[in-house]
N, C-alpha and C positions, 0 to 999 in steps of 0.2 A: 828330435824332428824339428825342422826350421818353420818358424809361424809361416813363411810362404810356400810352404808346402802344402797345408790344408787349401782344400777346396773351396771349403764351405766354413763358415763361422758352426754352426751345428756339428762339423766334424772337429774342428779347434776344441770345442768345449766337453765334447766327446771323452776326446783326447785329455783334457784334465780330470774328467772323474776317474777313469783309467787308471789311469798314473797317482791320483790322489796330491795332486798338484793343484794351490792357488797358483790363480795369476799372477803375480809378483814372483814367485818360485819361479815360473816357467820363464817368465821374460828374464828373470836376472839369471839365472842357469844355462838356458838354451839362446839366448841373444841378449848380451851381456853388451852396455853401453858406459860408455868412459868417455869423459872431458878429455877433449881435443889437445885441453891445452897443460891439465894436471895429471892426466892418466888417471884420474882417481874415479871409480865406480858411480856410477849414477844409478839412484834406488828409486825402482818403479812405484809409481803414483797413480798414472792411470794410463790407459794404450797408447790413446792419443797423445799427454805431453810427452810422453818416454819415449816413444818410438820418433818423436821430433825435437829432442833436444841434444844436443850436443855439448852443449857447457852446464857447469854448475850454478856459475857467477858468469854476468855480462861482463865483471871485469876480466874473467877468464877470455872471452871472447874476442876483448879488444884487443887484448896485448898477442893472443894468436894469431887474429888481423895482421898483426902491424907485423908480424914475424915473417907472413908469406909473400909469396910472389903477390904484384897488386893484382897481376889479372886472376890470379885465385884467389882470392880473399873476394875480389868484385863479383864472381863469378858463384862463390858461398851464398857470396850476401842476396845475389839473384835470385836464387835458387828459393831462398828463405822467405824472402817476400812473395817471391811466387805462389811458394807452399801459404803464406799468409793470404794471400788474394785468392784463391781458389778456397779457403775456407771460410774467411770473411765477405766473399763479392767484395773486394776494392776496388773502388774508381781512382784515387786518387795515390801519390806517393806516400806512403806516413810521415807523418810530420812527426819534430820533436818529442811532444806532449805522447803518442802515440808510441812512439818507437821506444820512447824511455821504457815503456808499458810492455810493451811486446817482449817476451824473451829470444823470441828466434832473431832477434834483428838488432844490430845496435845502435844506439843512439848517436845524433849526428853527428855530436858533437867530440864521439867515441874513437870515428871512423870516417874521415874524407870521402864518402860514395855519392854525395846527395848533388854534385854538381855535374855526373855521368849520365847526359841528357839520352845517350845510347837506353842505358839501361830502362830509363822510365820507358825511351819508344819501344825496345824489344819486351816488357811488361805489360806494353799498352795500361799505361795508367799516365794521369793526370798530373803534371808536376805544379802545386799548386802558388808553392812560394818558389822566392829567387833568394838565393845564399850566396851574399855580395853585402858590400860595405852601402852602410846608412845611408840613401841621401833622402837628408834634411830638407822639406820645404820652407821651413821658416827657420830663423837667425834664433827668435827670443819669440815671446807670447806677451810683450808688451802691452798692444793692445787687442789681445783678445780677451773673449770670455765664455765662462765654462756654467753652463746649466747643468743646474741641481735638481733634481725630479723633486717634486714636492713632494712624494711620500719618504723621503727618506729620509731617517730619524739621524744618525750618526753620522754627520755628514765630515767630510773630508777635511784637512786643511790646507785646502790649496794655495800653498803663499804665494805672495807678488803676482797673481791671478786674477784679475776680478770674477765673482761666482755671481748669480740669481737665483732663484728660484724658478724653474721650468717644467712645465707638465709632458713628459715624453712619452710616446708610444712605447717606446724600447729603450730598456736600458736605465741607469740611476743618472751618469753624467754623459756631457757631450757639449761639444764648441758650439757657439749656437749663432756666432757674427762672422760673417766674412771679412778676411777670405780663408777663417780656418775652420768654417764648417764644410762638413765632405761629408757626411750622413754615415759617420762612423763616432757609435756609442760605447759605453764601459758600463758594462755589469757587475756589480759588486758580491760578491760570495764570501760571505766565512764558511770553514770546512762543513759546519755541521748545515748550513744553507745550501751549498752544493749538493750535499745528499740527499736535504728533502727537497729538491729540482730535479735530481737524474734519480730519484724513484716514486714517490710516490703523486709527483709532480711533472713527471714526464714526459706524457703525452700534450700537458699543459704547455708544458714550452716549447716544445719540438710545435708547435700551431705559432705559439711568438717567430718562431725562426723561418718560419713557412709566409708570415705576413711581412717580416723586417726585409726578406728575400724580395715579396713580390715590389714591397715601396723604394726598392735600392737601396735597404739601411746594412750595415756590417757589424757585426757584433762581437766584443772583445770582454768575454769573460775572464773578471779578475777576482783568484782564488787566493784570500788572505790567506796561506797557509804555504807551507815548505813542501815541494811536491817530493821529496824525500821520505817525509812524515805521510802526507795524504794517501801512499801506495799501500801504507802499514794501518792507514787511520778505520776504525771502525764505530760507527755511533750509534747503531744498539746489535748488540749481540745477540739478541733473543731474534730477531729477524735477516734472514739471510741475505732478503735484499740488498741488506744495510752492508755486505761490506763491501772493501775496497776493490776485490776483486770485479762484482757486480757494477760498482759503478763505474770502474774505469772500463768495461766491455760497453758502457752508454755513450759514456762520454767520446772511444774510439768510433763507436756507432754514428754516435752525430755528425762528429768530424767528415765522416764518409759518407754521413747523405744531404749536411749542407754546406755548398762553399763564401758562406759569409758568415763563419763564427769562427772563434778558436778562443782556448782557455789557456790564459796565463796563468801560473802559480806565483805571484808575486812577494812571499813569504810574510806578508804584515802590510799593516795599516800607512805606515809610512810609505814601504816601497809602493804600495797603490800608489799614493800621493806623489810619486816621484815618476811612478810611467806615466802617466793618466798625462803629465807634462810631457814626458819626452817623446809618447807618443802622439801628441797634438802636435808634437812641431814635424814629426812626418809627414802630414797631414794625409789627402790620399793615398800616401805610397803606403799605409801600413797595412795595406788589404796585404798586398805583393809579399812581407817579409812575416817566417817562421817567428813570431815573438819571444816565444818560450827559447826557442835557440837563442834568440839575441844574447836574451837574460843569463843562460847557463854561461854563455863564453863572453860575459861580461862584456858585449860589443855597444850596450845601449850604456850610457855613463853620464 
């Protein structure tokens, strides 16, 4: 009997004592689900991701993508997000950081969809960044200079930069002389700092982003860490909050209720040291571009 035959959930579960069927029996038995793109079985987890997944691997996804007609692949990926914004409320389109995250959906850098302004209006969602070549407000950072919060211990090394010492509201650094400040700051996070921020610190800063919002500040959280690693990363096992899964459902969460943050994964100390420049000579324009894309399809150099 087909799950959408039952009436009722009370009659579905009915129907397993009956039978002397788990769950996972009935779904892989009676509605049996296979990769799109290897034919190869997909083994029930829970209703909900099984009944919505389609691939095994997102690189299974991509390369099905690339194999279909565009308007069906565009019309997959619709569908997918749709299915995402009806369960998550989405305002906005997912970005990068997001869509890597997301299994229904693939990453932009996966799949040419993210410039189908149709799609975002037929979604009614918010396209927040523009996916277009860098323009650079500044040449060089000759004479600029970059404030250092004064709490911060481990400070950067920003060469050929002059730095001070700066007490900020928001953030560790930020340009702080004209004409390359624009009231967009850089937060600095090691993995295991991220975590205690999107859990047991999260209502804490989700109030940071609620006042950086009200004074016009923009916030670019930079996570020293390989967002390859970070998806897999868990910093303590004995508590569930703690893992990867948990925090990256915060981290998509915030993304979607404010629009002047976003988290780069910039893999290490140096590559900080290396945006932290190349996003200053964007100056204002780096509210407008997906960072994390930049980074993955190596377009910031």
């Amino acid at each position: 009997m087909r799950y959408s035959e039952f009436k009722t959930e009370k009659e579905f579960k009915k129907y397993l004592r009956q039978e002397n069927l788990l769950m996972a029996e009935y779904f892989e038995k009676f509605e049996p689900r296979y990769d799109l793109y290897t034919k190869q079985p997909i083994k029930y987890k829970d209703r909900a991701s099984y009944l919505s997944t389609y691939f095994l691997d997102k690189r299974h996804m991509a390369k099905w993508l690339k194999e279909q007609d565009r308007e069906d692949s565009l019309a997959f990926i619709k569908q997918a997000i749709q299915f995402r914004k009806n369960k998550d409320d989405l305002q906005f389109v997912p970005c990068q950081v997001e869509a890597r995250n997301i299994k229904q959906i693939p990453s932009i850098n996966a799949y040419d969809y993210i410039q189908e302004k149709a799609m975002s209006e037929e979604l009614d969602l918010i396209q927040r960044f523009v996916y277009e070549d860098i323009e650079y407000k500044f040449d060089n950072l000759d004479d600029a200079i970059i404030g250092v919060d004064t709490r911060e211990k481990q400070v950067l090394d920003l060469k050929d930069v002059k730095t001070i010492k700066h007490k900020f509201d928001f953030g560790d650094y930020g340009f702080i002389n004209e004409p390359y400040f624009c009231n967009v700051f850089f937060e600095r996070k090691s993995i295991a700092d991220l975590w205690g921020t999107m859990s047991q610190n999260y209502d804490r800063f989700c109030r940071e982003m609620e006042r950086a919002k009200e004074s016009g500040a923009y916030i670019i959280v930079l996570v020293e860490y390989l967002y390859s690693k970070a998806t897999g990363y868990n910093h303590n096992k004995r508590y569930s909050k703690s893992t990867a899964s948990f925090i990256f459902h915060r981290i998509r969460k915030m993304l979607q209720t404010y629009d002047n943050v976003q988290f780069v994964f910039s893999g290490g100390r140096e590559q900080s040291e290396f945006l932290i420049k190349k996003i200053g000579m964007m100056g204002d324009n780096a509210r407008k571009y997906d960072l994390q894309y930049l980074l993955d399809t190596k377009k910031i150099k």
